[in-house]
N, C-alpha and C positions, 0 to 999 in steps of 0.2 A: 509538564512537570520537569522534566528534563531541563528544559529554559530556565524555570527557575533554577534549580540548583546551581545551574552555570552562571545564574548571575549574582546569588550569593557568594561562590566563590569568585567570581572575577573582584567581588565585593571587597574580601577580605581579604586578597590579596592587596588590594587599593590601600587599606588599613592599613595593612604588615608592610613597618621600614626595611626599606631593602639593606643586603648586607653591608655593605660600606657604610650607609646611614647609623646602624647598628654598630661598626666598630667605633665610626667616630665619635658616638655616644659615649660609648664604654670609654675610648682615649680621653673627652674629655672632662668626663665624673673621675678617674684615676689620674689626672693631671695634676689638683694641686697636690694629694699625696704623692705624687714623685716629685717633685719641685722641691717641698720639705724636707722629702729624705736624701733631695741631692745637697740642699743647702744645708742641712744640720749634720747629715750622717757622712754623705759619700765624701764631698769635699772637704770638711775636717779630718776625716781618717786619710785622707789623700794628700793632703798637705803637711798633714803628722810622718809619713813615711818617708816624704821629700825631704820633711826640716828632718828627720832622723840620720840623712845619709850626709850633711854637714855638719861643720864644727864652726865657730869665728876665733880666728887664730891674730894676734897682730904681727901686722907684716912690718919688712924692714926692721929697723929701731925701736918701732911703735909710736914712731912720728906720726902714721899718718894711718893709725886707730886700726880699729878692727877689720878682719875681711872675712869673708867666708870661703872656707874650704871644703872641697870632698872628701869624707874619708872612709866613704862605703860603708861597713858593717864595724867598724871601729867602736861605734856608739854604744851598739848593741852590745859588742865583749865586756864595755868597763862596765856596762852595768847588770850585766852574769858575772864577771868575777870580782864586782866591789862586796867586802864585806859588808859596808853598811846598807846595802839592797837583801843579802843573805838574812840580815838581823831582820829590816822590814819586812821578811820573807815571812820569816818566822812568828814574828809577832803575830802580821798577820793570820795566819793558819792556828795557832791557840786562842784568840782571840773567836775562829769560826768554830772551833771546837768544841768552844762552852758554849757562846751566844747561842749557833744554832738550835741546838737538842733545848736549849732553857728557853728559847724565847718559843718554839715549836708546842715543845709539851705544854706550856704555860700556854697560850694561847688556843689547844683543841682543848684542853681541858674546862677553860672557861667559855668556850663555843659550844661545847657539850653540855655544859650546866646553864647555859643559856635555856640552847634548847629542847631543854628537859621541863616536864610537865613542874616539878614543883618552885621551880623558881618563876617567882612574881615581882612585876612592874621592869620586864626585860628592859622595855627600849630607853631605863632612867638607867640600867645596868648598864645597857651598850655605849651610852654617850658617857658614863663614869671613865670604862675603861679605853674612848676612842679620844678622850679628851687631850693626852698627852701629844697623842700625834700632831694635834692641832696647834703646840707649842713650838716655836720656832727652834731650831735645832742650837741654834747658837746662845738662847734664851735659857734652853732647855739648859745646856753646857753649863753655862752663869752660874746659877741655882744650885748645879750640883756641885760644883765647883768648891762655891762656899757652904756648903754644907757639908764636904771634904775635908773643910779647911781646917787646920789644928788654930786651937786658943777659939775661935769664933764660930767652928762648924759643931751642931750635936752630934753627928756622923762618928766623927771622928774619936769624940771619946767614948760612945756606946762601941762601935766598932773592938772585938779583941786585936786587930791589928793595924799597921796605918794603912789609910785607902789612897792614898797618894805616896807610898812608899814605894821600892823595886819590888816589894811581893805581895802587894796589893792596889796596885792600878792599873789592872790588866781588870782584878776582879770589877773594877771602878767602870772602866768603862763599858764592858758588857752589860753592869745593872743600868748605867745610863742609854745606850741602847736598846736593851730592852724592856726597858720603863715605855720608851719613846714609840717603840714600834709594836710591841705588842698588842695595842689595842687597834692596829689597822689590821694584822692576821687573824683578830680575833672576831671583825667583822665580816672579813673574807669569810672564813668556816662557816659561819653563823647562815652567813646568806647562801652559803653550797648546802648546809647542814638543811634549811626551810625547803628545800625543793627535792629533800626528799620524797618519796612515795609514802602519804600516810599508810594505804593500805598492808605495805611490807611491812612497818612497824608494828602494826595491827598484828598481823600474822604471825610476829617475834611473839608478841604478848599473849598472843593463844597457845602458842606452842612452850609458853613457861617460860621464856627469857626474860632473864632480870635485866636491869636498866646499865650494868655494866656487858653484861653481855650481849646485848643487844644492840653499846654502842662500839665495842672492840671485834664484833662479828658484822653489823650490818652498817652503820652510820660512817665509821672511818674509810671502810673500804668502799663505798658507792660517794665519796668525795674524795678517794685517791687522785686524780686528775686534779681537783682544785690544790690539793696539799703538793704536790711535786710542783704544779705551776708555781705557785707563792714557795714553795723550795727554790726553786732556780731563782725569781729575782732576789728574795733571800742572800743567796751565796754570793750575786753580782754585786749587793751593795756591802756587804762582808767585803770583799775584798776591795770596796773603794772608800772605805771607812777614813772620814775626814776631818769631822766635825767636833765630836767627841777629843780625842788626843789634839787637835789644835788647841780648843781651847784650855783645857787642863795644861798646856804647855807652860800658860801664864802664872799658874796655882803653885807648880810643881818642876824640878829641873829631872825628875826620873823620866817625863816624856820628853826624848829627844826629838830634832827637825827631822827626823829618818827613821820615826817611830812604826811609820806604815810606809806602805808603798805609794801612798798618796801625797804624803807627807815628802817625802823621798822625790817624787815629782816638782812637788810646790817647791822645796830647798834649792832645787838642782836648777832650776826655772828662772824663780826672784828672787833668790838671793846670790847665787852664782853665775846668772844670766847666761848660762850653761843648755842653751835651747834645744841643741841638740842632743845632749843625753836627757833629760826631759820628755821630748818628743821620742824617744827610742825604750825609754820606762814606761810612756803610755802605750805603745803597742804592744810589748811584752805584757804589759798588765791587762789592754783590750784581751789579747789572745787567752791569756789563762782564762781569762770571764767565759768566754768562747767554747772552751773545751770543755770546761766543768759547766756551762749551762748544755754543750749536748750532751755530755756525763749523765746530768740528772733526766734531760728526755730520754735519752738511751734507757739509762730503769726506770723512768716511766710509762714508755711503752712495753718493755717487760712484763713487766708487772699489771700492766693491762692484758695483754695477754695471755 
């Protein structure tokens, strides 16, 4: 008996890769994802911070063209103290103001009426409201565009105000926005919303919960993690909002080249060939992404706990 046992295990140790075998496994199934995030991630951010601590200055007379110079954090002050970085500041940040809470609410409300017992032939619902997404952004843009547009667009004269005026193309582009993206959060919930527990909802319905309180008591909060996550990319692409006010720029002279801070980049970039404040607006711009996506982990873990 004894013999046997020892040569099951001599057996299975024969089986089991040894530890080296074992790391170099692991190093290389996680190889090509580091490879990816060296070439997409590390070294663009790494190269943005080098081009950030240059300028190209012409030297001499300007004979003999451009050169580049050092000039440390230089980059970084004009573009904290240019007013037209302050304006894209701002924009942006009322821009997150509305969108968020409108395209959020709008989006659990129709994930909830999804899935909810009395709404029928969901998955012709789901692909109605996922279908935008699936419109190219710049196509999207187009469309809305001319349908903005005074003398040609209907928008515009149903509209009590102008939508491509200074106090209505702000409203413009949040609905174009969240025309576009709402039906990709709305799938998100939908599919957090299915995996709930039927039986807790069972237990709501004995205990006399009606269908609103059973979804602001039990359904919201047992997909709080799914709702912060799609929060945080949310607020990342709010602040890199590009697509939208680009193309409205064509329609309209109220959107300026410095409308956003993305925008603010693009100007600074190709048409001032200004590579170093460019490269020094995208890291300030990285880093706010930064803060405000651990902002929103930070109360999402809160609030899990």
């Amino acid at each position: 008996m004894t013999i046997a046992v020892n040569s099951q295990q001599e057996a299975g140790e024969l089986r089991r890769p040894s530890r080296p075998r074992r790391r170099f496994t692991g190093a290389a199934l996680a190889a090509p994802f580091a490879v990816l995030l060296l070439c997409t991630v590390l070294v663009p951010i790494g190269y943005a911070l080098w081009l950030s601590l240059f300028t190209d200055r012409l030297s001499g007379l300007g004979f003999d063209g451009y050169r580049q110079v050092f000039t440390g954090l230089a980059n970084y002050t004009h573009v904290l103290t240019d007013p037209a970085a302050h304006t894209a500041l701002g924009n942006i940040a009322l821009y997150a103001l509305i969108h968020i809470p409108v395209m959020f609410g709008g989006a659990l409300l129709i994930a909830l009426l999804l899935n909810s017992a009395t709404v029928r032939l969901r998955q012709i619902w789901s692909l109605a409201v996922f279908l935008p997404y699936a419109v190219p952004g710049v196509i999207a843009g187009l469309i809305w565009g001319y349908l903005y547009s005074p003398n040609i667009g209907p928008l515009n004269e149903a509209l009590p105000f102008d939508p491509l005026g200074s106090g209505g193309v702000l409203s413009s582009i949040v609905n174009m926005a969240t025309w576009q993206w709402m039906g990709y959060n709305v799938i998100i919930f939908y599919t957090a919303l299915q995996a709930v527990p039927r039986e807790v909802l069972e237990a709501a319905r004995a205990d006399g919960a009606g269908a609103i309180r059973t979804a602001l008591s039990i359904k919201i909060p047992m997909i709080r993690p799914t709702v912060f996550v799609a929060l945080m990319f949310t607020t990342i692409g709010s602040l890199q909002l590009f697509t939208e006010p680009m193309v409205l720029r064509t329609f309209t002279g109220t959107v300026t080249s410095t409308w956003t801070p993305s925008l603010y980049i693009y100007e600074a970039a190709f048409t001032n060939n200004d590579y170093g404040r460019a490269a020094a607006a995208s890291v300030l711009l990285a880093l706010a992404s930064a803060l405000l996506s651990a902002l929103v982990m930070r109360l999402s873990a809160r609030r899990s706990r």
